[in-house]
C-alpha positions, 0 to 999 in steps of 0.5 A, a space after each residue: 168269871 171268864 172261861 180260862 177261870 172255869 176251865 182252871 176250876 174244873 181241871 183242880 176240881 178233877 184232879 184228886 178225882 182222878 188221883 183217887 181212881 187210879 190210885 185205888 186201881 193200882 192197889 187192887 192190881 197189886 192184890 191181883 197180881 199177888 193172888 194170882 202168885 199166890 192161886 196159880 201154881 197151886 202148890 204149897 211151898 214150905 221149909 220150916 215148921 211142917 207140923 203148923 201147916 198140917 194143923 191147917 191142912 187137917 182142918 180143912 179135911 175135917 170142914 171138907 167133910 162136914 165137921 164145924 171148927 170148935 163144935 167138932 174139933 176145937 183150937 184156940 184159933 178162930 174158925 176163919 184159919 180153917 175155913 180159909 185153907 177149906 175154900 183153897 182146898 174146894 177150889 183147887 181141888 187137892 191139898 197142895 192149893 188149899 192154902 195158897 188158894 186160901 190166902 189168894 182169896 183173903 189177899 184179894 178182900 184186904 186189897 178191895 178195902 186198902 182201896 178203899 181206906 188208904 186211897 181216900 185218906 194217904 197220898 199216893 206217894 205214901 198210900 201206895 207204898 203202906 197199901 203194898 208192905 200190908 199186903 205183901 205182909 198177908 201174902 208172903 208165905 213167910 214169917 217177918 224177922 225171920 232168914 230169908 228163905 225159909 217159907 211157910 204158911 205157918 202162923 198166918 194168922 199172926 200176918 192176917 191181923 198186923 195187916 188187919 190192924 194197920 188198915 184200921 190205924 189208916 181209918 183214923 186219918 180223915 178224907 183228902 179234900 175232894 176224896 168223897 165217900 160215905 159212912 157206910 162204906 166206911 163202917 162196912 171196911 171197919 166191921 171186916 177188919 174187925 170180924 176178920 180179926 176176931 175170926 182169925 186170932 181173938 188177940 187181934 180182935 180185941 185189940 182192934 175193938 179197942 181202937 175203934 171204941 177209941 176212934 169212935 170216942 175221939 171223934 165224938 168228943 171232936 164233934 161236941 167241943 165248941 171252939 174256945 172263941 166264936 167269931 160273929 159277923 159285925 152288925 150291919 149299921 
């Protein structure tokens, strides 16, 4: 093989490397950039639906002051939608970035494993555009569907798990050539998504175990399908 070849060979070997590495930069530069929106006001901005956000703010009071969700006070919410505004509220300091603070925080996590799941597995023409809807649906304070406008961190549990939920979908396309990774990393993103689910709203967690039991199926059954027609080799004369 002359040099020109070896050197074509290493560039289209490099290629979805580097593809791989920015593309994923990128991602974790829009989660940045949404927490810092997000962390660095410290305020909570909030038009509708007051009384949801108090149910937040008081139990990041009860937790600040040593109670345990469902064991001092009880909601049909997971404990993970008062723990978050607590740690907004430890690192702020003040009510007014607990919930912000919270979410910047939470935004930050879900863009490390979009990284992760979406740059080894989408293009970045389609993959960066999903990767940012997903995550701008966990930051906005905003209810999808609704006037544009009307803010609030109400229901955020609600935007946490379709974000949630997407990301594990995008785990059941298969790697691009040349993306690597490993299996552990990969079962360490789908054991977040899932926890974060099952944490935040138990709706979302069952829902997300069932389409991992039936990733995890799927891909068994394809590993144990023999192919309908096995072609050998001719035998040497």
């Amino acid at each position: 093989m002359t040099e020109t070849g070896r050197s074509v060979l290493a560039e289209s070997a490099s290629a979805p490397v580097l593809q791989l590495i920015w593309s994923r930069a990128l991602i974790v530069g829009m989660g940045c950039v949404l927490a810092g929106l997000l962390a660095l006001p410290g305020r909570t901005a909030t038009t509708k639906y007051v009384n949801d956000l108090f149910v937040f703010l008081d139990g990041a009071h009860r937790i600040a002051h040593g109670q345990v969700p469902n064991v001092d006070f009880h909601s049909s919410l997971g404990p993970l939608t008062f723990y978050l505004p607590a740690a907004g509220y430890g690192l702020s300091g003040n009510m007014g970035g607990a919930m912000p603070v919270g979410m910047a925080i939470l935004v930050l996590l879900l863009a490390v494993v979009a990284a992760e799941i979406v740059g080894r597995r989408m293009h970045w023409l389609v993959g960066l555009p999903l990767a940012m809807f997903l995550l701008l649906i966990a930051a906005a304070p905003a209810n999808p569907g609704e006037r544009v406008g009307e803010l609030t961190f109400a229901m955020f549990y609600n935007r946490v798990g379709w974000a949630a939920l997407g990301l594990l979908q995008v785990m059941y396309l298969p790697r691009l050539p040349g993306a690597g990774g490993s299996r552990g990393v990969d079962a360490a993103c789908a054991s977040f998504l899932v926890v974060l689910t099952l944490y935040t709203k138990i709706t979302y967690g069952v829902v997300a175990l069932a389409f991992l039991f039936f990733m995890l199926s799927t891909v068994v059954r394809w590993r144990g399908r023999r192919p309908l027609l096995a072609l050998s080799p001719p035998a040497s004369q």
